[in-house]
C-alpha positions as CSV (number, residue, x, y, z in Angstrom):
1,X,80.8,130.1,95.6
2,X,83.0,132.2,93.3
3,X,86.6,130.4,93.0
4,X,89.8,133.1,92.4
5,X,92.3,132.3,90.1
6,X,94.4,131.4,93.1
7,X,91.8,129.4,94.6
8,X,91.7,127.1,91.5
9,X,94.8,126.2,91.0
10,X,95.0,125.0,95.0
11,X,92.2,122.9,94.2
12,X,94.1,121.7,91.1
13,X,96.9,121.1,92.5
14,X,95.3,119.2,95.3
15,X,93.8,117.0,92.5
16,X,96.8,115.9,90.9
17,X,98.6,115.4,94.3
18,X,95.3,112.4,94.8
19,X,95.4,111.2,91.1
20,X,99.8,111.1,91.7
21,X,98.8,109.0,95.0
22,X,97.4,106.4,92.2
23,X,100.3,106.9,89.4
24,X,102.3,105.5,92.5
25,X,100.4,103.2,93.2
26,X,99.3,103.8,96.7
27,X,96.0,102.3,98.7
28,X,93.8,105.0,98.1
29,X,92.0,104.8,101.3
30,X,95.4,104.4,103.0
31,X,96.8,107.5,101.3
32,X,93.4,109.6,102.0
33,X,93.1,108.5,105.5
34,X,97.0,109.2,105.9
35,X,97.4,112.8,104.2
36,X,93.5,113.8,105.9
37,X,95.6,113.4,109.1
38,X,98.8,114.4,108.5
39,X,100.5,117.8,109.7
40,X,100.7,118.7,105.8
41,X,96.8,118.3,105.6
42,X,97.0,121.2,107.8
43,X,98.6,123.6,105.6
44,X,97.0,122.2,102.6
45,X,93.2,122.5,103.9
46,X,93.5,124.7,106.7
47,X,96.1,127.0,107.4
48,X,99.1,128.2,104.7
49,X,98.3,127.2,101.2
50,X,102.0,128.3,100.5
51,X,102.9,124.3,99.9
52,X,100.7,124.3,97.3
53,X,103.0,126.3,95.1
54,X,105.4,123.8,95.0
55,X,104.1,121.1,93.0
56,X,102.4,117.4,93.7
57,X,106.0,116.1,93.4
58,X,106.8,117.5,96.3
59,X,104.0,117.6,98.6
60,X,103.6,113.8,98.3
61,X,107.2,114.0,99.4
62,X,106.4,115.5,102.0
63,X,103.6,113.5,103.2
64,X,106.1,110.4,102.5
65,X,108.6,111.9,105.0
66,X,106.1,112.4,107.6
67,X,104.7,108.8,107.6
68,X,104.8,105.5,105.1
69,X,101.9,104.8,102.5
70,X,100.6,101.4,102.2
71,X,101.1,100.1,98.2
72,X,97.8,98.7,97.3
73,X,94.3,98.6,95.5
74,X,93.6,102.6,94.0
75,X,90.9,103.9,93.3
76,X,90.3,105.1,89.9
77,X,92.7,107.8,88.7
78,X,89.3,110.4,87.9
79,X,87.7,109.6,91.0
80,X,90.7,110.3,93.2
81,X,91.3,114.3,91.3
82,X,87.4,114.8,91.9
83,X,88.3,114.1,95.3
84,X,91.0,116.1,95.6
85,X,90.0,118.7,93.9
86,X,86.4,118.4,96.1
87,X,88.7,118.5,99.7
88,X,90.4,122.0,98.7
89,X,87.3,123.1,97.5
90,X,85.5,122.6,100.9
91,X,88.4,123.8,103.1
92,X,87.7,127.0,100.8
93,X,84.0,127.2,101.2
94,X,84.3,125.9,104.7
95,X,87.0,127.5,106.4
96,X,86.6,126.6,109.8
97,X,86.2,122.9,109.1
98,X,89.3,121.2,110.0
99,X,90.8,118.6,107.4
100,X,89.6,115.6,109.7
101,X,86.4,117.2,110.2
102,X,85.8,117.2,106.4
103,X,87.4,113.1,106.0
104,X,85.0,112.2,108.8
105,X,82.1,113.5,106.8
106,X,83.5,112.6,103.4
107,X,85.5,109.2,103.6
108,X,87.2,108.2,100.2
109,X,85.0,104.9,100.8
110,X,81.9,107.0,100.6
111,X,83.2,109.2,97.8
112,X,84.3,106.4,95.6
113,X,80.3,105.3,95.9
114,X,79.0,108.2,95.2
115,X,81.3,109.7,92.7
116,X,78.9,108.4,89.6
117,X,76.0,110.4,91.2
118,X,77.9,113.3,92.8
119,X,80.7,114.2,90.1
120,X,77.9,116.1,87.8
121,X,77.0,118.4,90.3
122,X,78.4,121.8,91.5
123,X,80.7,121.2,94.3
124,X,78.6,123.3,96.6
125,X,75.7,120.9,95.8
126,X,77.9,118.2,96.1
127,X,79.1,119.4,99.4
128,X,75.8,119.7,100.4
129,X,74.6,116.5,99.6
130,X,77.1,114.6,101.5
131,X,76.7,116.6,104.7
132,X,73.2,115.6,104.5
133,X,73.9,112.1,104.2
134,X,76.0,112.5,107.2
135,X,73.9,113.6,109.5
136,X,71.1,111.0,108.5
137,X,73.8,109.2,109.2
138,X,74.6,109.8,112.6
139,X,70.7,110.6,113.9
């Protein structure tokens, strides 16, 4: 899939919103698990990307106001933007996957494992690839 300009700065900025998760120095997993449920995660990877446009700053303020983040271990500061940047991506390619239905396939656990392997590939391989191991998964 062909990203527009507009389309790759959400995904940026949806990577530096994850890798600001770890400059703060919040559980990863927490933070993931949180935001992937979160009415914001429903602008962010569903609905309005207007929020986007106003910064990691403030989006993780957001989040903050809507429900409290665990301090704790963080996953590593590249891993957590390839995340990121990998959730927007798939909202994009996937549009009528909700943000839960994409953290139910894609856990940060699981991501954080296969990150080495996976972070090489084009996101629509990646994509691909963990959907599969999903539903070997779940068979």
């Amino acid at each position: 899939m062909r990203l527009t300009s507009s389309d790759t700065f959400t995904c940026e900025m949806s990577a530096r919103l994850f890798g600001l998760s770890v400059k703060r120095g919040y559980d990863s997993v927490d933070f993931v698990d949180k935001l992937m449920h979160s009415e914001l995660a429903e602008h962010l990877y569903k609905k309005d990307q207007s929020p986007m446009w106003l910064g990691e700053a403030y989006l993780l303020s957001t989040l903050e106001t809507e429900c409290t983040i665990k301090q704790g271990p963080s996953y590593d500061l590249d891993m957590m933007e390839w995340a990121g940047w990998l959730f927007k991506y798939w909202s994009i390619a996937y549009p009528d996957e909700t943000p839960m239905n994409i953290y139910t396939q894609a856990p940060i656990e699981k991501l954080n494992t296969m990150y080495i392997g996976l972070h090489v590939m084009s996101p629509d391989l990646q994509i691909e690839d963990i959907k599969e191991l999903y539903k070997e998964n779940q068979n």
